[in-house]
FISEZA-865057 format. One record per atom (N, C-alpha, C): residue in three letters; atom name; z, x, y. Coordinates in nm, 2 decimals. Layout:
FISEZA-865057
r->ALA a->CA up->Z east->X north->Y .
...
***
This chain:
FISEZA-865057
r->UNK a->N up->0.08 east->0.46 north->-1.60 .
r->UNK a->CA up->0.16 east->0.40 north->-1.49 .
r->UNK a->C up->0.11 east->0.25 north->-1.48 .
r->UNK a->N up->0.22 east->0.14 north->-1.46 .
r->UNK a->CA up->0.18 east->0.04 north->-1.50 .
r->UNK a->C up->0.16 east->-0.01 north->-1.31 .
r->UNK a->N up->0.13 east->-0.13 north->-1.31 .
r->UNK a->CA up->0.06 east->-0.19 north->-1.22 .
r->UNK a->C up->0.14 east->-0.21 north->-1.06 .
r->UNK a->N up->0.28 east->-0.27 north->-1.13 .
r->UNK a->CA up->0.37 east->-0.26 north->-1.06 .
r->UNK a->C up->0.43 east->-0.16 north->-0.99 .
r->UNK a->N up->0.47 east->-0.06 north->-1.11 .
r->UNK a->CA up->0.49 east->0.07 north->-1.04 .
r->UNK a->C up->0.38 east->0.14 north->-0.94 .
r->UNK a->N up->0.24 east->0.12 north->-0.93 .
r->UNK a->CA up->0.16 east->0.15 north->-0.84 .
r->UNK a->C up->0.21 east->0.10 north->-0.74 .
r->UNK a->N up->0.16 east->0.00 north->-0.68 .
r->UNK a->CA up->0.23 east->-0.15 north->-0.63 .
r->UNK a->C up->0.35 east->-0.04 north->-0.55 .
r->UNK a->N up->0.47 east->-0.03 north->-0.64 .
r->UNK a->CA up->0.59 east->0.09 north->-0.51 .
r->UNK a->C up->0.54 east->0.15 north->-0.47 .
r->UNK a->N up->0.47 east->0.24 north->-0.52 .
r->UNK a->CA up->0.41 east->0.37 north->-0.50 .
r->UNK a->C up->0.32 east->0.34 north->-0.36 .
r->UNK a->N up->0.25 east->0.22 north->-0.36 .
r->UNK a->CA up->0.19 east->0.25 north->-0.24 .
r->UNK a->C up->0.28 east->0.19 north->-0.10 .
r->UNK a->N up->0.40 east->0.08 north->-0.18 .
r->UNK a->CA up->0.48 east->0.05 north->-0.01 .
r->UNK a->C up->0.54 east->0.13 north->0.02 .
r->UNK a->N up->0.59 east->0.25 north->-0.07 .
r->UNK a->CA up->0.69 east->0.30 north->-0.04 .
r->UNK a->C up->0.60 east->0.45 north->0.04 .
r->UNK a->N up->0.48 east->0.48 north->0.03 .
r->UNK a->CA up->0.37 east->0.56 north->0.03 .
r->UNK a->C up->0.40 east->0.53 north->0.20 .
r->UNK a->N up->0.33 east->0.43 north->0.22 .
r->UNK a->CA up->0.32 east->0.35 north->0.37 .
r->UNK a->C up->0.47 east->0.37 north->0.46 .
r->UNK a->N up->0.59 east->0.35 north->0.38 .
r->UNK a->CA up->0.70 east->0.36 north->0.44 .
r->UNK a->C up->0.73 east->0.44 north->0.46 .
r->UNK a->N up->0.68 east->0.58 north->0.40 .
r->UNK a->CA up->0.75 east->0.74 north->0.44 .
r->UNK a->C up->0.68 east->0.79 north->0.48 .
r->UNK a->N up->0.58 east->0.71 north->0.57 .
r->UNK a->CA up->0.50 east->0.78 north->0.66 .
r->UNK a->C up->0.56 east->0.80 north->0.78 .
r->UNK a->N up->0.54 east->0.92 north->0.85 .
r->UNK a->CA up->0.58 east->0.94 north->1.01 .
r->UNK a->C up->0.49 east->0.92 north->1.11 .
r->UNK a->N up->0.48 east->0.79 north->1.21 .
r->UNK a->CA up->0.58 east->0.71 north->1.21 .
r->UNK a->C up->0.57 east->0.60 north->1.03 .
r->UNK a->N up->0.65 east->0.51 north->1.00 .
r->UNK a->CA up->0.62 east->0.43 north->0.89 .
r->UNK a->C up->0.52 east->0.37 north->0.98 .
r->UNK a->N up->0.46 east->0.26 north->0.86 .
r->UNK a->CA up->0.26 east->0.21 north->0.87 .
r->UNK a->C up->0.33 east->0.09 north->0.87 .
r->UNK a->N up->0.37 east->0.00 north->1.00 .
r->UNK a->CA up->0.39 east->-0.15 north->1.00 .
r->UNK a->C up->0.33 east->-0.17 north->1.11 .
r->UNK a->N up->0.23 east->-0.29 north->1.06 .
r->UNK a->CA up->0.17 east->-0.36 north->1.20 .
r->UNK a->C up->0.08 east->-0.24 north->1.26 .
r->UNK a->N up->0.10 east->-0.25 north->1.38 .
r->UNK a->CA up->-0.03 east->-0.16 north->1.46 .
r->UNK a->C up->-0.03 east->-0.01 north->1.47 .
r->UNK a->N up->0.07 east->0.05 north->1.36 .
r->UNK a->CA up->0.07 east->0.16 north->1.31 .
r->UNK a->C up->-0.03 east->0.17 north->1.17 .
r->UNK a->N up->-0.13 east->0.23 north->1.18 .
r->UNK a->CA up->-0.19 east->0.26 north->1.06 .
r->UNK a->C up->-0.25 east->0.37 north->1.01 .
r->UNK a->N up->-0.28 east->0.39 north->0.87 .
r->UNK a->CA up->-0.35 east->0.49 north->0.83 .
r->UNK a->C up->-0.50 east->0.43 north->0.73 .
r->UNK a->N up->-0.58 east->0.55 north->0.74 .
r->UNK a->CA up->-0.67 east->0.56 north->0.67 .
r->UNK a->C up->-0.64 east->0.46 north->0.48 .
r->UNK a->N up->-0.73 east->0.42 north->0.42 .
r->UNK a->CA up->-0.71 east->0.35 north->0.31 .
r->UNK a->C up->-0.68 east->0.50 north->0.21 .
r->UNK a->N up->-0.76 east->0.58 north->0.26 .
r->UNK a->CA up->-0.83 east->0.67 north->0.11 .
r->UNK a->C up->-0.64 east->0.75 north->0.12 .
r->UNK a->N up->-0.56 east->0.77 north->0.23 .
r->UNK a->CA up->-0.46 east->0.82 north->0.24 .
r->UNK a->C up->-0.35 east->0.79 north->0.09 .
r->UNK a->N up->-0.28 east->0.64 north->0.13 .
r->UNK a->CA up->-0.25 east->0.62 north->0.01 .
r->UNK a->C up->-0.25 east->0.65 north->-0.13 .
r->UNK a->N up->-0.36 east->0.72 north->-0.19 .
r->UNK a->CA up->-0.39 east->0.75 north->-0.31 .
r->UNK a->C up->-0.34 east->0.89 north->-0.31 .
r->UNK a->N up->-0.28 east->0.95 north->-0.19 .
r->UNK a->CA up->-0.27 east->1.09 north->-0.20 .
r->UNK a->C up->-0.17 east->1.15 north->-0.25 .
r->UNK a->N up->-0.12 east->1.22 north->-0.40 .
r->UNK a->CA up->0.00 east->1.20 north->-0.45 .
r->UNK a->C up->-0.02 east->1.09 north->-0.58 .
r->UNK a->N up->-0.12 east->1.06 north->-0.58 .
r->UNK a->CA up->-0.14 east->1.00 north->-0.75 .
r->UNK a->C up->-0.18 east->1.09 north->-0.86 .
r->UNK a->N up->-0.15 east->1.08 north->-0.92 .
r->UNK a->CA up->-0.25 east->1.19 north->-1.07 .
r->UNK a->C up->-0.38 east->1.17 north->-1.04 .
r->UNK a->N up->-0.48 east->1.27 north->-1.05 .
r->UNK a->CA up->-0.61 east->1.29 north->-1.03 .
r->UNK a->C up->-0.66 east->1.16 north->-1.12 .
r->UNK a->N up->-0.63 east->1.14 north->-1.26 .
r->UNK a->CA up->-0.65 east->1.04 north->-1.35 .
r->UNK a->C up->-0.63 east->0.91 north->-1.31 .
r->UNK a->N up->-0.58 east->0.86 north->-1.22 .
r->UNK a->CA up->-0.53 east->0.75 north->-1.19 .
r->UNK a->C up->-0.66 east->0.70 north->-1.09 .
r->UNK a->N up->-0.67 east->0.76 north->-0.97 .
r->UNK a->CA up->-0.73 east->0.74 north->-0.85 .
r->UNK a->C up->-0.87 east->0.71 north->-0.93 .
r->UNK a->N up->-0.93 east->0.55 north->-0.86 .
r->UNK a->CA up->-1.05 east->0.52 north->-0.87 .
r->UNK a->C up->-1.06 east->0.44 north->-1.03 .
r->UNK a->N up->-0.93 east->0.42 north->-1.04 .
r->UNK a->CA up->-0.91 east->0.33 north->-1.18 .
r->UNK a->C up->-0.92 east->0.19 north->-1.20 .
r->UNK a->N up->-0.92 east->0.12 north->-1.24 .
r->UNK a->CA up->-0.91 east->-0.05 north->-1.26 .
r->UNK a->C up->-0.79 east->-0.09 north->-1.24 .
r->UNK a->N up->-0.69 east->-0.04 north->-1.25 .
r->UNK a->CA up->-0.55 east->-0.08 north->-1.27 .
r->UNK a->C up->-0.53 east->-0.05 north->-1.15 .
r->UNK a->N up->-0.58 east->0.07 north->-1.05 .
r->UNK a->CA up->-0.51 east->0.14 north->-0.96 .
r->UNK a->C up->-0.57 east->0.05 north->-0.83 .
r->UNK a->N up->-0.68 east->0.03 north->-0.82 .
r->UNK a->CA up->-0.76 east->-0.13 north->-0.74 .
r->UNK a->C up->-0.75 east->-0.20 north->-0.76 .
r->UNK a->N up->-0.67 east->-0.28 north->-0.89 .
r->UNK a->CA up->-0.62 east->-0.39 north->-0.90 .
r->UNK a->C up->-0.47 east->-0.41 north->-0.84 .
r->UNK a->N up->-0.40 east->-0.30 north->-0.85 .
r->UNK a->CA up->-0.26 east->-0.29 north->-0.80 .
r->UNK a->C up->-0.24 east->-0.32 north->-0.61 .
r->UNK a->N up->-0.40 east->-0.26 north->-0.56 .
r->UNK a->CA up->-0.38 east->-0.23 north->-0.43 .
r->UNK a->C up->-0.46 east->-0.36 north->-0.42 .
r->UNK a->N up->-0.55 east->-0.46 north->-0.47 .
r->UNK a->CA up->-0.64 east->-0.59 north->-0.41 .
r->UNK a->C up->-0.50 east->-0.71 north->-0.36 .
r->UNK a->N up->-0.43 east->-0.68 north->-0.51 .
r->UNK a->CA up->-0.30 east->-0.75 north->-0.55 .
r->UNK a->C up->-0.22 east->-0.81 north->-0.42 .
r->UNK a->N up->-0.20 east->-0.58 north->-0.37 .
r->UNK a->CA up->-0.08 east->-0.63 north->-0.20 .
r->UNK a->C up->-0.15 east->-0.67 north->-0.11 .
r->UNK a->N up->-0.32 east->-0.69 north->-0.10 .
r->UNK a->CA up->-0.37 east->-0.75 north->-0.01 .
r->UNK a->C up->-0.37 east->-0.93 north->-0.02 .
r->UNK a->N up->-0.41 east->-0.99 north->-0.14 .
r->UNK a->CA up->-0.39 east->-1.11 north->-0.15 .
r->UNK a->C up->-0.26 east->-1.19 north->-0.15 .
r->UNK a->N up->-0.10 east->-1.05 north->-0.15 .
r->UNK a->CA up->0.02 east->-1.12 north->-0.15 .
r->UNK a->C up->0.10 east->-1.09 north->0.01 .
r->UNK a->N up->-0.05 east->-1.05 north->0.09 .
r->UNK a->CA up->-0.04 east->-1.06 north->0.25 .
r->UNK a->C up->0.07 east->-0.91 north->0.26 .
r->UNK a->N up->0.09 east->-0.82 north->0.18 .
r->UNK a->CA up->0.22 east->-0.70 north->0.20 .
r->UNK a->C up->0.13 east->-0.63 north->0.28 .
r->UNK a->N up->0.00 east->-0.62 north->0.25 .
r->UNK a->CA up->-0.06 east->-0.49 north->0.36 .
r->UNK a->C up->-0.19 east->-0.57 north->0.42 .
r->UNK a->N up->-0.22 east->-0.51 north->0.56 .
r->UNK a->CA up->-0.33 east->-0.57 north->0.62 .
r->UNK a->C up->-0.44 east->-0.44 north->0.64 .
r->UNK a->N up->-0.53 east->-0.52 north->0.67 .
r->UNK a->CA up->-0.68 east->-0.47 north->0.66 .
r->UNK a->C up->-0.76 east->-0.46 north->0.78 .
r->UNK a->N up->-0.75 east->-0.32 north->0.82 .
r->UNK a->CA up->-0.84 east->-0.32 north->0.96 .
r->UNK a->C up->-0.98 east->-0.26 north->0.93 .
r->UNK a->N up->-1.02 east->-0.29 north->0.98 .
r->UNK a->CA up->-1.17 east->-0.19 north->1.02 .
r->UNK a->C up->-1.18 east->-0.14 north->1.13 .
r->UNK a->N up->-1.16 east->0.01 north->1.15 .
r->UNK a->CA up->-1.16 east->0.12 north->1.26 .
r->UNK a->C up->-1.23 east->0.24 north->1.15 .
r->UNK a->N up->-1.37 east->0.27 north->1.28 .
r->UNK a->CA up->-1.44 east->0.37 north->1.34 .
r->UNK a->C up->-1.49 east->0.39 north->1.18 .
r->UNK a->N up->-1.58 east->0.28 north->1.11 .
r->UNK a->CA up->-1.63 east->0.24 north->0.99 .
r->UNK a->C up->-1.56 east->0.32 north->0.84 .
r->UNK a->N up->-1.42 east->0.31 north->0.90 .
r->UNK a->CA up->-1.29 east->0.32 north->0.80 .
r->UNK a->C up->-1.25 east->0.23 north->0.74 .
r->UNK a->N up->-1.17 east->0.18 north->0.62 .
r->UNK a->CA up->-1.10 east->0.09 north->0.64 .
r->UNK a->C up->-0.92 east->0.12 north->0.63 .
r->UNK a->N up->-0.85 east->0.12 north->0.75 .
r->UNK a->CA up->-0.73 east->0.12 north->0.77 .
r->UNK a->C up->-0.62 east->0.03 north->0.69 .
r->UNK a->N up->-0.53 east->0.07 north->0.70 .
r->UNK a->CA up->-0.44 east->-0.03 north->0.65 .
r->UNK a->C up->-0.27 east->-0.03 north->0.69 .
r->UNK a->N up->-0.17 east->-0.09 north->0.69 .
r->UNK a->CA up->-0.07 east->-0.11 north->0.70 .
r->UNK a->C up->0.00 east->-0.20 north->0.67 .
r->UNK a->N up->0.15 east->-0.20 north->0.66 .
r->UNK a->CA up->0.26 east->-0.29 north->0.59 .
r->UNK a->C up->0.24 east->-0.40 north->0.74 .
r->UNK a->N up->0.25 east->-0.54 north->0.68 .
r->UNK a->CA up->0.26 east->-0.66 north->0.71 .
r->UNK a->C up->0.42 east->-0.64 north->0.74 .
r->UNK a->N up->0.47 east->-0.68 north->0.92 .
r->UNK a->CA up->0.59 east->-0.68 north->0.95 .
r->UNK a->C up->0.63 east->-0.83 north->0.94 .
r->UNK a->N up->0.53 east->-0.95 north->0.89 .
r->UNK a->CA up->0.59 east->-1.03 north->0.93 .
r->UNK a->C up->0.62 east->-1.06 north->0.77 .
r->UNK a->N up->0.61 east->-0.99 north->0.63 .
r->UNK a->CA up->0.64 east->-0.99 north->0.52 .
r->UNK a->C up->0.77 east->-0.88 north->0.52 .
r->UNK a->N up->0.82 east->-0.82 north->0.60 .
r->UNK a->CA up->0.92 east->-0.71 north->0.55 .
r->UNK a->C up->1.04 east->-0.77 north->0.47 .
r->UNK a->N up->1.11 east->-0.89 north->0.49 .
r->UNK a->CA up->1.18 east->-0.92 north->0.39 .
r->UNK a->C up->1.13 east->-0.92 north->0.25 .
r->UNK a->N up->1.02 east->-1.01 north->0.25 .
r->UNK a->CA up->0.97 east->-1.00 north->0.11 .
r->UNK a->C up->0.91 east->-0.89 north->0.02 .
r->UNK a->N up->0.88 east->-0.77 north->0.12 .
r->UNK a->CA up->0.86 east->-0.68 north->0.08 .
r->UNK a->C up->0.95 east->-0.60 north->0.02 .
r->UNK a->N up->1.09 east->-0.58 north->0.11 .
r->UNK a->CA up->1.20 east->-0.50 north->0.06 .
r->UNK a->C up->1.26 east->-0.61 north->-0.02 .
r->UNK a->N up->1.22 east->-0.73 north->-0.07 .
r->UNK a->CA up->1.28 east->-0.78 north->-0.21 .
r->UNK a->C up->1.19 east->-0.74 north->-0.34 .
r->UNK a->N up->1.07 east->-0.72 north->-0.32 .
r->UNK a->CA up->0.99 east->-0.70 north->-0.37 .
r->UNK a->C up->1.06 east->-0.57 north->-0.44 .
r->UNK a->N up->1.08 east->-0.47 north->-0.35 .
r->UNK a->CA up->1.07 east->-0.32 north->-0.40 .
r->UNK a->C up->1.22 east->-0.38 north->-0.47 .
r->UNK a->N up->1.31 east->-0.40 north->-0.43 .
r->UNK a->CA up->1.48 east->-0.43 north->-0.48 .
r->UNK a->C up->1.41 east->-0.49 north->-0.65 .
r->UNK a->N up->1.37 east->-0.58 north->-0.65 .
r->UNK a->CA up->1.34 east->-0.64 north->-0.77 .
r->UNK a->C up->1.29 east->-0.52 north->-0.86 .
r->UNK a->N up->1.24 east->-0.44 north->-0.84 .
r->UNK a->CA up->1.15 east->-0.31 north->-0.93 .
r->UNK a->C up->1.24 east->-0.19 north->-0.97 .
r->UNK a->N up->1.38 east->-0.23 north->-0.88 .
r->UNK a->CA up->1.44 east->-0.09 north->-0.89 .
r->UNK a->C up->1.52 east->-0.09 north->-1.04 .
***
């Protein structure tokens, strides 16, 4: 699986969550990985995919109850769903 395709895999991960993960809705980090091939999780490519949506501001970074949480950036949602349109 290449980098990008991770990359959907985790907005779209975040998005079909109930409620979706935008802004002050969040989940656990380790969540996300859940639904990857056993092989994948804990890979170079698979932490490079997820450092990536942190440095292009798509997901933010909480620290709660010495977790680290996370959720989709509402004030990127356009760029986000261009993002994902571009991949399709």
């Amino acid at each position: 699986m290449e980098k990008k395709a991770l990359q959907k895999f985790f907005i779209r991960k975040l998005m079909n969550f109930d409620p979706p993960k935008w802004g002050a809705s969040h989940t656990e980090e380790r969540n996300i990985f859940k639904g990857l091939p056993k092989h994948l999780i804990g890979m170079k490519i698979t932490k490079q995919a997820i450092n990536e949506l942190y440095k292009l501001g798509f997901i933010k970074k909480y620290k709660k109850t010495s977790e680290i949480h996370i959720s989709l950036n509402p004030e990127k949602k356009k760029e986000i769903e261009e993002f994902l349109d571009v991949l399709l």
